[in-house]
C-alpha positions as CSV (number, residue, x, y, z in Angstrom):
1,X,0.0,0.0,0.0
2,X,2.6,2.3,-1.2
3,X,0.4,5.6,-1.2
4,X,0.4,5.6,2.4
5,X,4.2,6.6,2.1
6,X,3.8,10.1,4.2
7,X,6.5,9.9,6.3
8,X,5.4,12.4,8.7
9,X,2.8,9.8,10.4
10,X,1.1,12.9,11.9
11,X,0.3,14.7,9.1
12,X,-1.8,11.6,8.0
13,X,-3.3,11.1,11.2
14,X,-4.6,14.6,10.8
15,X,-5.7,14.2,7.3
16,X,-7.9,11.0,8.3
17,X,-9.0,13.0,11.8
18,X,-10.3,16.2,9.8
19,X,-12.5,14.1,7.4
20,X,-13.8,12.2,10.6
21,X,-11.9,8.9,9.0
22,X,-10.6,7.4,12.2
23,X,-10.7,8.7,15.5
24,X,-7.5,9.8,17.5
25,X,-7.7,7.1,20.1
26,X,-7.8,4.3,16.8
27,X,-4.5,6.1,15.6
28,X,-2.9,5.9,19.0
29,X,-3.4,2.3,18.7
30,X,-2.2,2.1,15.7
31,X,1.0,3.8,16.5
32,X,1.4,1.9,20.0
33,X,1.4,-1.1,17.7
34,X,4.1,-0.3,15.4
35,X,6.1,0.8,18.7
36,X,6.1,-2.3,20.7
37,X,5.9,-4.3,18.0
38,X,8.8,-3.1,15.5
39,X,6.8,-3.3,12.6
40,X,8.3,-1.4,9.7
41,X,5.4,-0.8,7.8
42,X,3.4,2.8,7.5
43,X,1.1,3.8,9.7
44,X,-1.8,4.3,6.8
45,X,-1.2,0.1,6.0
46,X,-2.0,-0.3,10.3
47,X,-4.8,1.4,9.8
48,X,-6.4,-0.8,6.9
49,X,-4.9,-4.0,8.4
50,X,-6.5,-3.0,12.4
51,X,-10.0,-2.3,10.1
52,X,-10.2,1.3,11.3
53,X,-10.3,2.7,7.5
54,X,-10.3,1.3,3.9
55,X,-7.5,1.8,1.3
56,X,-10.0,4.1,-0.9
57,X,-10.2,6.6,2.3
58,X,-6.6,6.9,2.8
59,X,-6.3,7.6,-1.0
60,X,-9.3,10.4,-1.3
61,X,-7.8,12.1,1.9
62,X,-4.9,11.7,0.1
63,X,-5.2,13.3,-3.0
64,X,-7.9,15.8,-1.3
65,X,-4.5,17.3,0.8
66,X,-2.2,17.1,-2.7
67,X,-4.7,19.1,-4.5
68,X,-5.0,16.2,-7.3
69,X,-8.6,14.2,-8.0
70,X,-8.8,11.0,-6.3
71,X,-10.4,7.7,-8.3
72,X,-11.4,4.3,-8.4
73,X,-9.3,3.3,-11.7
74,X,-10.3,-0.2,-13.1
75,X,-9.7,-1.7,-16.9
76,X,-12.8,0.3,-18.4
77,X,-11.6,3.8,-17.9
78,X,-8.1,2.3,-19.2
79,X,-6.8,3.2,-22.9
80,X,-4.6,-0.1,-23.0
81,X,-2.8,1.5,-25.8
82,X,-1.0,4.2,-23.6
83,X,0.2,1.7,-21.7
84,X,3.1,1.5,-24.2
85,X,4.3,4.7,-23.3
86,X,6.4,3.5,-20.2
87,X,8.3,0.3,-19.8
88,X,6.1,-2.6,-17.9
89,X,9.2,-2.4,-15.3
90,X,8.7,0.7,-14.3
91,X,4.7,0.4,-14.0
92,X,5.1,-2.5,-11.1
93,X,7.5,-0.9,-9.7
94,X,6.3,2.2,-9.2
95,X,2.4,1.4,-9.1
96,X,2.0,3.6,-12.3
97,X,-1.1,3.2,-14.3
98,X,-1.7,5.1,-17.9
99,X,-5.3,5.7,-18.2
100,X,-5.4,7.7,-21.4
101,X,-3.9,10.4,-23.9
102,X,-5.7,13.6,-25.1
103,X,-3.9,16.4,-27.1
104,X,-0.4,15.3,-26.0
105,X,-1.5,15.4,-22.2
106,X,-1.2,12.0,-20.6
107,X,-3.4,11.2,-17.7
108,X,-2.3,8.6,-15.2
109,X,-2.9,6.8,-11.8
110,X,-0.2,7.0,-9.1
111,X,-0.4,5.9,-5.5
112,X,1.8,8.1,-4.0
113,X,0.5,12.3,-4.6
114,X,3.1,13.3,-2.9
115,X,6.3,12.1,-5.3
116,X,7.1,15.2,-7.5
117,X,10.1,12.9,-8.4
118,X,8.3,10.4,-10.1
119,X,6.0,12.4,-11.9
120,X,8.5,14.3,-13.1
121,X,9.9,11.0,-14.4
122,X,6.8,9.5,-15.8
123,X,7.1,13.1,-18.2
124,X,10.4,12.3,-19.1
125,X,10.1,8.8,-20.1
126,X,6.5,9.4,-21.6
127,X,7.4,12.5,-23.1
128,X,4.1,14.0,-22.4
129,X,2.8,16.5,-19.8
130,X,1.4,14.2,-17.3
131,X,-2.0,15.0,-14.8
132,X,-2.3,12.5,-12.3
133,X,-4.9,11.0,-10.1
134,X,-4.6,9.3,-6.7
135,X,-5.8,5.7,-6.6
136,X,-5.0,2.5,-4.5
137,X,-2.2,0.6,-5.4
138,X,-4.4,-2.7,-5.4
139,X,-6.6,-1.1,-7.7
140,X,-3.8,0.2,-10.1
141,X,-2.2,-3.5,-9.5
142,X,-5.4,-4.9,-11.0
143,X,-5.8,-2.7,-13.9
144,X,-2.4,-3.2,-14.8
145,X,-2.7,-7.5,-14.1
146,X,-5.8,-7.4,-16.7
147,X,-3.7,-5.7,-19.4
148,X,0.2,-6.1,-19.3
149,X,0.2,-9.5,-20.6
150,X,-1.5,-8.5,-24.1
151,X,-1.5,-4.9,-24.1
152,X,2.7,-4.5,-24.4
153,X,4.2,-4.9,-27.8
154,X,7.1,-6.9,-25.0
155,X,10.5,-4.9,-25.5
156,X,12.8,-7.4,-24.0
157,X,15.6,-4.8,-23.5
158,X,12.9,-3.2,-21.5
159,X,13.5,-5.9,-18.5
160,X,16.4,-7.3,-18.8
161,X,19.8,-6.0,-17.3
162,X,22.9,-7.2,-19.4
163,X,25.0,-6.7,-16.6
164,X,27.1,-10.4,-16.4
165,X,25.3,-11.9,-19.0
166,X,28.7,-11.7,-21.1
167,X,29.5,-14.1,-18.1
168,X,26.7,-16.7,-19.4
169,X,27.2,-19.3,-21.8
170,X,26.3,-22.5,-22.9
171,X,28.1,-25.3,-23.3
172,X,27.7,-28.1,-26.2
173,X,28.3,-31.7,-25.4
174,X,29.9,-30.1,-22.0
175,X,33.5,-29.5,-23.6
176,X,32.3,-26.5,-26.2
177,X,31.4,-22.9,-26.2
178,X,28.7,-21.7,-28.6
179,X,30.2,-18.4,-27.8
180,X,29.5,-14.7,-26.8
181,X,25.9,-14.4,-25.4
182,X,26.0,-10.6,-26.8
183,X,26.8,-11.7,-30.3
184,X,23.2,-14.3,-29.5
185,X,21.2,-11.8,-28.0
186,X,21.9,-9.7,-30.9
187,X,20.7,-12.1,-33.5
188,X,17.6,-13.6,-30.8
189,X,15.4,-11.9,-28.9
190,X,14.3,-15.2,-27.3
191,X,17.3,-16.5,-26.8
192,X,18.5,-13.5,-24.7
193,X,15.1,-13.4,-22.8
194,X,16.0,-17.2,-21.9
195,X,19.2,-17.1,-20.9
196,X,18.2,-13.6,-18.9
197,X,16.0,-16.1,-16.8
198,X,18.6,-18.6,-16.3
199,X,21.4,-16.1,-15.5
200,X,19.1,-14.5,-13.2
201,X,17.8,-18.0,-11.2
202,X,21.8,-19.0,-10.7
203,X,22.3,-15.3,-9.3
204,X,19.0,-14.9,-7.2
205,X,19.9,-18.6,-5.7
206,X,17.1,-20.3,-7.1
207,X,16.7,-24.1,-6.8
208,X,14.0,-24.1,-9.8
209,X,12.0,-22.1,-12.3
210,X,8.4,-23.0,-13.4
211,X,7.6,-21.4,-16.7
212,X,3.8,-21.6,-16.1
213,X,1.2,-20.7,-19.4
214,X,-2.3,-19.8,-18.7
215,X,-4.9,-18.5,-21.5
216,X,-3.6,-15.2,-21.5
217,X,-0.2,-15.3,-20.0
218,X,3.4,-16.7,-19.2
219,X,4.1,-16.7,-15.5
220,X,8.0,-17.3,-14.7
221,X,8.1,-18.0,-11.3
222,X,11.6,-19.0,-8.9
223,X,11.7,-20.8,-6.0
224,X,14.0,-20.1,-3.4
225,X,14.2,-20.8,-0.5
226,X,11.7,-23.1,-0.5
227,X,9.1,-20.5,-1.5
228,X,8.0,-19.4,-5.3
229,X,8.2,-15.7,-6.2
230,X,6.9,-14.2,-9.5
231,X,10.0,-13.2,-11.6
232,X,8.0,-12.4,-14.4
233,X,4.9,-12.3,-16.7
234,X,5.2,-12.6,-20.3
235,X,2.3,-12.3,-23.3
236,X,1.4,-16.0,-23.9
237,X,2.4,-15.1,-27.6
238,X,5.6,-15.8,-26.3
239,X,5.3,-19.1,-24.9
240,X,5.9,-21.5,-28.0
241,X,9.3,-19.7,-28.9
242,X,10.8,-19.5,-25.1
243,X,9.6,-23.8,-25.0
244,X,11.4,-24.5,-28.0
245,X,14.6,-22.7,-27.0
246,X,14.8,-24.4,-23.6
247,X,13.8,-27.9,-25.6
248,X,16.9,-27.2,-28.6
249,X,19.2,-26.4,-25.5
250,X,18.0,-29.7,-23.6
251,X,18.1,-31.6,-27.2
252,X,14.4,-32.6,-26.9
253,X,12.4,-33.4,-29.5
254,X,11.1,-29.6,-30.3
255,X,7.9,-31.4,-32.4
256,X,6.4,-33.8,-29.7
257,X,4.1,-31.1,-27.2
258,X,1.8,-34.0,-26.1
259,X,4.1,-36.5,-24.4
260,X,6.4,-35.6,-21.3
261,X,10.1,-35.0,-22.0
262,X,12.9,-34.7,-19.7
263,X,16.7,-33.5,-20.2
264,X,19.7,-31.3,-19.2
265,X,21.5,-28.2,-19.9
266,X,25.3,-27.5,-18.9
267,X,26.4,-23.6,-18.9
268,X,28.7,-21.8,-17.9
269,X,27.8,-18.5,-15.3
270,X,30.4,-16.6,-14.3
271,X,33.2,-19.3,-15.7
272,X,31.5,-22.0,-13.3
273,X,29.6,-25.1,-14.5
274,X,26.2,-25.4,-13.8
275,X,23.7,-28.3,-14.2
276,X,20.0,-27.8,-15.6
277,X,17.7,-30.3,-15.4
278,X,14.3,-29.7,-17.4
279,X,11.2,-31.4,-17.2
280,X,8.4,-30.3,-19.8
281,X,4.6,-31.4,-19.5
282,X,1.7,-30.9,-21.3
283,X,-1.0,-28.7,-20.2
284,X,-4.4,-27.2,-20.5
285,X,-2.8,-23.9,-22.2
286,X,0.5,-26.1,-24.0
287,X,3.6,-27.5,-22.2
288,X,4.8,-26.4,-19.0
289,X,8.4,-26.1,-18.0
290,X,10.3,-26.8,-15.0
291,X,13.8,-26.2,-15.0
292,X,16.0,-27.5,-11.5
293,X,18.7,-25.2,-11.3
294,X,22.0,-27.7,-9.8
295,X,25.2,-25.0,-8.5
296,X,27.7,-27.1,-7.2
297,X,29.0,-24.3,-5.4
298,X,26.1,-24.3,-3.5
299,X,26.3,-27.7,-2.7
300,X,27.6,-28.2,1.0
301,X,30.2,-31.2,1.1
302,X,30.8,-31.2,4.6
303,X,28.8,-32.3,7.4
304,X,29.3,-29.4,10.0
305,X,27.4,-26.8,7.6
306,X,24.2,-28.4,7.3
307,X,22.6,-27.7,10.7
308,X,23.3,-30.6,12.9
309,X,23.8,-30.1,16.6
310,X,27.1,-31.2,18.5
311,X,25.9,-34.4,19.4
312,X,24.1,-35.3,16.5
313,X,27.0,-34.8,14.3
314,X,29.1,-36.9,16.6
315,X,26.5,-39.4,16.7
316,X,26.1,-39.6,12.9
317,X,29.8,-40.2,12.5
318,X,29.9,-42.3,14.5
319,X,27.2,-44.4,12.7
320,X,29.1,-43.6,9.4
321,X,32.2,-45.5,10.7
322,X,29.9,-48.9,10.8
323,X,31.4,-51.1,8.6
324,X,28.4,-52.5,7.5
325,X,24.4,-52.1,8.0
326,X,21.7,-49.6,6.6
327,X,21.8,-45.7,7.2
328,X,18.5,-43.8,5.6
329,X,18.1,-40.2,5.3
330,X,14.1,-39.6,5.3
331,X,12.1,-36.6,4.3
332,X,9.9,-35.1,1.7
333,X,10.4,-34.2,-1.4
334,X,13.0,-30.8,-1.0
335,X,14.4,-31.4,2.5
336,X,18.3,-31.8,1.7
337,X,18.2,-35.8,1.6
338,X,20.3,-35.8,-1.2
339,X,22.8,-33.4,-0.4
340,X,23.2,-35.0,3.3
341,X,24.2,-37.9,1.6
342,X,26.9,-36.7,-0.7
343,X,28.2,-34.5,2.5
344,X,28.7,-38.2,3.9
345,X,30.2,-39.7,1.4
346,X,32.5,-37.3,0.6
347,X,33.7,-37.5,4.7
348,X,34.0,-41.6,3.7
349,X,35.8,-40.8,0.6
350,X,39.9,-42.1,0.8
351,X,41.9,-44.2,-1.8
352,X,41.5,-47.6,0.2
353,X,37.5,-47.1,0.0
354,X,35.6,-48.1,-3.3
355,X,32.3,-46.2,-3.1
356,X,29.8,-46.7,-5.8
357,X,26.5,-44.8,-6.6
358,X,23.1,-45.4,-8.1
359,X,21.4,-42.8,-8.7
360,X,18.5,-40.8,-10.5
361,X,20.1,-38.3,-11.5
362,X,23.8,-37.6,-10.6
363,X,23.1,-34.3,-9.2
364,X,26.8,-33.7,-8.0
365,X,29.8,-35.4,-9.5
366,X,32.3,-36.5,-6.8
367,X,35.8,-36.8,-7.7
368,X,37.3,-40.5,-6.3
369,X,33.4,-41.6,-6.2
370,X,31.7,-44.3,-9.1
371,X,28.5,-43.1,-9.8
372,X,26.2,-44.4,-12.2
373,X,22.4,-43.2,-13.6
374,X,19.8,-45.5,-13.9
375,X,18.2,-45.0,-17.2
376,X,14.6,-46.7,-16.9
377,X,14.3,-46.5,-20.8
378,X,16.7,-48.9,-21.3
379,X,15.9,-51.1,-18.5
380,X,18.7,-50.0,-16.2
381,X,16.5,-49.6,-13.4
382,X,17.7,-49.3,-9.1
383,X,17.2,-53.2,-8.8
384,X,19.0,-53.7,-11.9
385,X,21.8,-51.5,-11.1
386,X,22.5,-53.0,-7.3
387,X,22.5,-56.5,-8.8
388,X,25.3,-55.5,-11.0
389,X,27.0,-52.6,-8.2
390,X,27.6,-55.9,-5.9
391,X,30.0,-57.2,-8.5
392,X,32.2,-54.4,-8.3
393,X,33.5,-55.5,-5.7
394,X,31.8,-52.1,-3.5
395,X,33.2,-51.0,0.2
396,X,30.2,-48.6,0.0
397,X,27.1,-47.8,-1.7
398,X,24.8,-45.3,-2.0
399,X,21.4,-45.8,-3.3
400,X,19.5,-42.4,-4.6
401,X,15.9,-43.7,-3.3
402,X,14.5,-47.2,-2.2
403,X,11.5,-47.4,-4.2
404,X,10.1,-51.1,-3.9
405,X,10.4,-54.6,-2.7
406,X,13.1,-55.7,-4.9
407,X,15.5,-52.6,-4.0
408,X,14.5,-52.6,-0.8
409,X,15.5,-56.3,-0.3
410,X,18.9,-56.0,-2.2
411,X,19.9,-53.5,-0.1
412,X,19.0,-55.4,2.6
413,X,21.2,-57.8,1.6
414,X,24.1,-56.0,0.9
415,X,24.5,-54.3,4.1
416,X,24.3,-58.1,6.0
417,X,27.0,-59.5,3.4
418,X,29.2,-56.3,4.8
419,X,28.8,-53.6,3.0
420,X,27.7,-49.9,4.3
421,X,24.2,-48.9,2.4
422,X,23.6,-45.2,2.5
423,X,19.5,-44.2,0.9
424,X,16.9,-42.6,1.2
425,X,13.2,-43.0,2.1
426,X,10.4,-40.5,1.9
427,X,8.4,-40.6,5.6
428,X,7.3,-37.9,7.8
429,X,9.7,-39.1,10.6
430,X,13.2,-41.0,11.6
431,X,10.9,-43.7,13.2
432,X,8.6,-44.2,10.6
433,X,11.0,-46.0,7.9
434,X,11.0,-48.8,9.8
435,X,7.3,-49.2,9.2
436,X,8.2,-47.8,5.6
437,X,10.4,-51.2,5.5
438,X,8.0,-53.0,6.4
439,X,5.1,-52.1,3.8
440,X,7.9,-53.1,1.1
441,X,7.6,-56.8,2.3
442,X,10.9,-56.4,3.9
443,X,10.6,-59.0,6.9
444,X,10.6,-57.9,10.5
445,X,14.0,-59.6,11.1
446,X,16.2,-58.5,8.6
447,X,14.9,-54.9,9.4
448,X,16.1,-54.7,12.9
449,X,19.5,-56.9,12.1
450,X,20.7,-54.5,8.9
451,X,19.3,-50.7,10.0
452,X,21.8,-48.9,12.0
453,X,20.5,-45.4,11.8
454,X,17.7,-43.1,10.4
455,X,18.3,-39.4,9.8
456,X,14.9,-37.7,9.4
457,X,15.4,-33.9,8.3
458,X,13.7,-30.4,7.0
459,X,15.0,-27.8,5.5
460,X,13.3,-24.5,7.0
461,X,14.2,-20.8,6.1
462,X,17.0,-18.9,8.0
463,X,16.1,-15.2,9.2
464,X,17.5,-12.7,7.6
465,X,20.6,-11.0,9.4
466,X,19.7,-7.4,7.7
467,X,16.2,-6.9,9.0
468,X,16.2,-9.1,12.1
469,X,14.1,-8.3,14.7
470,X,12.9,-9.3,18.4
471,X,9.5,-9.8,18.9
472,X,7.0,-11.4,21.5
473,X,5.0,-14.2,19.9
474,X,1.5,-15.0,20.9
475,X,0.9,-16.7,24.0
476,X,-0.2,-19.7,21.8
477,X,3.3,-20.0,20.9
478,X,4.7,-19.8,23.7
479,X,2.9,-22.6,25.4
480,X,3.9,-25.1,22.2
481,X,7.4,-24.3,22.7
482,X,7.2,-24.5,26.8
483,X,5.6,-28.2,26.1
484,X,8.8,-29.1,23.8
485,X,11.0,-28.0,27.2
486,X,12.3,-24.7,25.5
487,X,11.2,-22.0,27.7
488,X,13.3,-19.1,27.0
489,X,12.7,-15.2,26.3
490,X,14.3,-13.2,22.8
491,X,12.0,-14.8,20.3
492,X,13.6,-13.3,16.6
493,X,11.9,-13.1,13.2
494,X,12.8,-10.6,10.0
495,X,10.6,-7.5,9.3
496,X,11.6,-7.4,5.5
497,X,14.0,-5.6,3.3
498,X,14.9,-5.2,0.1
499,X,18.1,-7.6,0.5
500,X,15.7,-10.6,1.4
501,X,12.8,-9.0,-0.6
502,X,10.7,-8.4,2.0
503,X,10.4,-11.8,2.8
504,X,12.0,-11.9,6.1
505,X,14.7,-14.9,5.3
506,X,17.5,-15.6,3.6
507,X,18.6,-19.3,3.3
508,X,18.0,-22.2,4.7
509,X,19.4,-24.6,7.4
510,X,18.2,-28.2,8.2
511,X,16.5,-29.6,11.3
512,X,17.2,-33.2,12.4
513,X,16.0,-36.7,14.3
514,X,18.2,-39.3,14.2
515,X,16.9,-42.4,15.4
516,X,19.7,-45.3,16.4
517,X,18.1,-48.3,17.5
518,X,19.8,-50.2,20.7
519,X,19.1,-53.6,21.3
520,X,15.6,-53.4,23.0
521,X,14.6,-51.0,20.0
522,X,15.9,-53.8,17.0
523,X,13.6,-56.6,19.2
524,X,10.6,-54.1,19.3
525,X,11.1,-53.7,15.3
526,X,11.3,-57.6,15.3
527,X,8.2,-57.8,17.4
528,X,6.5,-55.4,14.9
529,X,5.4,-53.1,18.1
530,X,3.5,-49.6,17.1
531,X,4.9,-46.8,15.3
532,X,3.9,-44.6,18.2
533,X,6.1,-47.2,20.8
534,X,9.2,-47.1,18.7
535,X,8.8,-43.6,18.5
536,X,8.7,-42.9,22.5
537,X,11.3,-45.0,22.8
538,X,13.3,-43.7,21.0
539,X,12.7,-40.2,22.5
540,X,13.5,-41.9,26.1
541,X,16.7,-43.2,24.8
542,X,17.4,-39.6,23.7
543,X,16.6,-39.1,20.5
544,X,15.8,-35.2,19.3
545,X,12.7,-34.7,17.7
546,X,12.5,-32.7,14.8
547,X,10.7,-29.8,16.7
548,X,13.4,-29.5,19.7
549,X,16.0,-29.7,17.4
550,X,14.2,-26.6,15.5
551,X,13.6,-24.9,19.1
552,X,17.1,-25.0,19.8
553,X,17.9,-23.2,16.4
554,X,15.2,-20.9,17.4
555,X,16.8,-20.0,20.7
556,X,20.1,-19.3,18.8
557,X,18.8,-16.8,16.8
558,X,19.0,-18.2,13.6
559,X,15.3,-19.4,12.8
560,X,11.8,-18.5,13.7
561,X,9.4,-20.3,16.0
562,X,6.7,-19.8,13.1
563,X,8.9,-21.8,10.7
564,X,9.4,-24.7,13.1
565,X,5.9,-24.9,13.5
566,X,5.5,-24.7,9.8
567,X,7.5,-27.6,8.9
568,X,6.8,-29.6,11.9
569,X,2.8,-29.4,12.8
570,X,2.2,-33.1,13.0
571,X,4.1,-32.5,16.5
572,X,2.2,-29.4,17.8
């Protein structure tokens, strides 16, 4: 609500007083709350949010103080045509809206009455004399939403910054440079609009981008962190062209838009290698992209940066010493399972070791480590693979996921004919891949004599250090996190700022359970006793549930109570 931005809070409060808006003891709340409570946002947004006024009254007081009309702008009082007079940058950014033209004076929308600045530089760019009006920003978002993606004639240079895209490249058959991206750009407007986007995802941090179509738009969105953000929306128009480039970069078949497809791209950003995997699938509105952006710069080979606690990394070491048996890392989809595991072998790798890999795909390669892909197509499938990896003549293996009975059981067998199995399992606990085991026909016995540890883990969102703030949580919380045993004052979260864009994080850090069964624990997983038993026994034997483990990361500082509860409810 950016047409609150008054910085003199009690000018606004008088505005709103005089036009009998809110009352002075409703704006004394207001204020109280932003005191104790650190917000960082206006007092006009407190207002709205605490249901004392509407946007639309802020705004008409607004513009009645500037000496500018004030209205309620939407897509029927919009020429969409004038809407190419300023770059579509510059209109989300700075909440601008065109409404129309008449005898070289350009009327427009702006949210914020009071910045001669950027009407001064709406004239400039528009070379018009510009009147404005005072609106909401959510109606001048709207308006803008219902016309961007058709109305622009879309300028690429308009959005994209060329800064260090000299520094992006891709690379043929992973030995070969096609060359200098200017030279590309130059020739391909597409081409530069792609590898903007992928430039932009390796320097943003983001694990994937989801190129989305929809009747009447592209949506590029990143994830990072864990969280998608809207990067971008394009005219649909543009869809076909920015699929095929990604497909000719992957070397998919550019002609088949009704099957699935998956492949790779290797370029170079910034003289380092990076890995793109891409999946494309067809849609309601054509073929949607995913593209899983692999740094391995980003990927964290040793154990002591990925979150654990002192005694949790000593245990788990201690468990990777084992010279045989089963160690599972479990999780969902995105919680680090994969990069826990190469952060273990690569503390196992020496010359007297032979460690093989199966895997789907090789996300990291590891120098001393034999890693192969399964390839399903041609029948080289997990099962397949492990038969043939236990004639290698293996000290260690490492298994990408255990999928089914027969990989499951192979395993199995391999770690009680002395080999170390490291894998992975999807459950929602450390505890619950036993029963996990169990579903895949895996017998009760063998369980409890080859498992030697299970890592459960989730990947939550650090706070960010630029905006971080201490707050006092609800008394709700409180009590959740007094039950866990972690009673303790200086509860932190972030505000937002522009370095974490106004998100409140920046990066992320795991939480752990690891579960190491003792004797009485492999005879209860023999006797096939209840999830819930294994689980409190485990506890009573001193196992850290996922939820302390996050509390203790929360009383350091580095993550907030809200994200622990986020990624562990099922504990609450």
């Amino acid at each position: 609500m950016s047409q609150i931005a008054v910085e003199n809070k009690t000018q606004l409060g008088q505005l709103l007083l005089e036009r009998n808006i809110v009352t002075a003891e409703q704006i004394e709340r207001a204020l109280t709350e932003q005191k104790e409570k650190g917000h960082r946002k206006l007092l006009g947004e407190l207002l709205v949010e605490m249901g004392y006024c509407t946007e639309n009254q802020i705004a008409s007081a607004l513009a009645k103080a500037y000496g500018v009309p004030y209205a309620q702008v939407g897509p029927k009082i919009c020429d969409p045509k004038v809407l190419e007079k300023l770059p579509r940058v510059f209109l989300e950014e700075h909440i601008v809206l065109p409404l129309f033209e008449v005898r070289g004076v350009l009327t427009a929308a702006v949210s914020e009455p009071a910045n001669v600045f950027l009407i001064d530089e709406i004239e400039r760019m528009s070379k018009c004399k510009v009147q404005i009006v005072c609106s909401t920003s959510k109606d001048i978002n709207a308006t803008l939403q219902t016309y961007l993606p058709a109305a622009n004639v879309f300028v690429i240079d308009d959005i994209i910054d060329d800064d260090g895209l000299e520094d992006f490249s891709l690379i043929e058959n992973i030995t070969q440079d096609i060359g200098n991206i200017e030279e590309i750009a130059g020739q391909s407007p597409v081409v530069k609009l792609v590898n903007y986007l992928l430039y932009n995802a390796v320097r943003e941090n983001a694990s994937d981008i989801h190129i989305e179509p929809d009747d009447k738009k592209l949506r590029v969105r990143y994830r990072v962190d864990g969280k998608l953000y809207e990067k971008i929306c394009l005219p649909h128009q543009m869809h076909a062209a920015i699929v095929s480039r990604i497909k000719i970069m992957a070397e998919l078949d550019i002609a088949q838009r009704r099957l699935p497809q998956d492949g790779g791209i290797h370029v170079l950003v910034e003289g380092r290698p990076i890995d793109l995997r891409v999946s494309v699938m067809p849609g309601n509105f054509g073929e949607k992209v995913v593209v899983r952006v692999i740094d391995p710069q980003k990927v964290l080979f040793n154990l002591e940066s990925l979150g654990f606690t002192y005694e949790n990394l000593k245990l788990f070491r201690k468990v990777l010493q084992a010279p045989n048996g089963i160690v599972l890392v479990t999780g969902p989809t995105g919680s680090g399972k994969n990069t826990t595991l190469y952060a273990a072998l690569s503390e196992l790798n020496h010359e007297d070791v032979n460690i093989c890999t199966v895997e789907d795909p090789v996300e990291c390669n590891i120098t001393g480590i034999n890693q192969f892909q399964v390839n399903p197509a041609a029948g080289f499938e997990f099962s397949t693979a492990l038969r043939s990896l236990l004639r290698q003549d293996p000290d260690i293996i490492m298994v990408g996921e255990i999928r089914d009975h027969t990989t499951a059981n192979i395993a199995v067998q391999a770690a009680l004919t002395g080999h170390l199995v490291l894998s992975t399992l999807h459950t929602n606990d450390a505890p619950g891949a036993v029963t996990r085991l169990l579903d895949l026909d895996i017998a009760p016995y063998l369980v409890s004599a080859s498992l030697i540890a299970i890592l459960a883990q989730r990947l939550v969102r650090k706070i960010c250090p630029n905006c971080k703030t201490e707050y006092e949580p609800p008394s709700s919380i409180r009590k959740v996190v007094e039950k866990a045993g972690g009673k303790f004052d200086g509860f932190c979260r972030g505000v937002g700022c522009k370095k974490c864009r106004n998100t409140g994080f920046a990066g992320r850090i795991a939480i752990h359970e690891l579960f190491v069964p003792n004797e009485e624990i492999m005879e209860m997983i023999t006797d096939q006793t209840s999830l819930k038993k294994l689980r409190a026994k485990g506890l009573q034997n001193g196992m850290v549930s996922l939820q302390s483990d996050g509390i203790e990361k929360v009383r350091a500082g580095i993550i907030s109570i809200e994200e622990v509860l986020r990624t562990t409810q099922a504990e609450v």
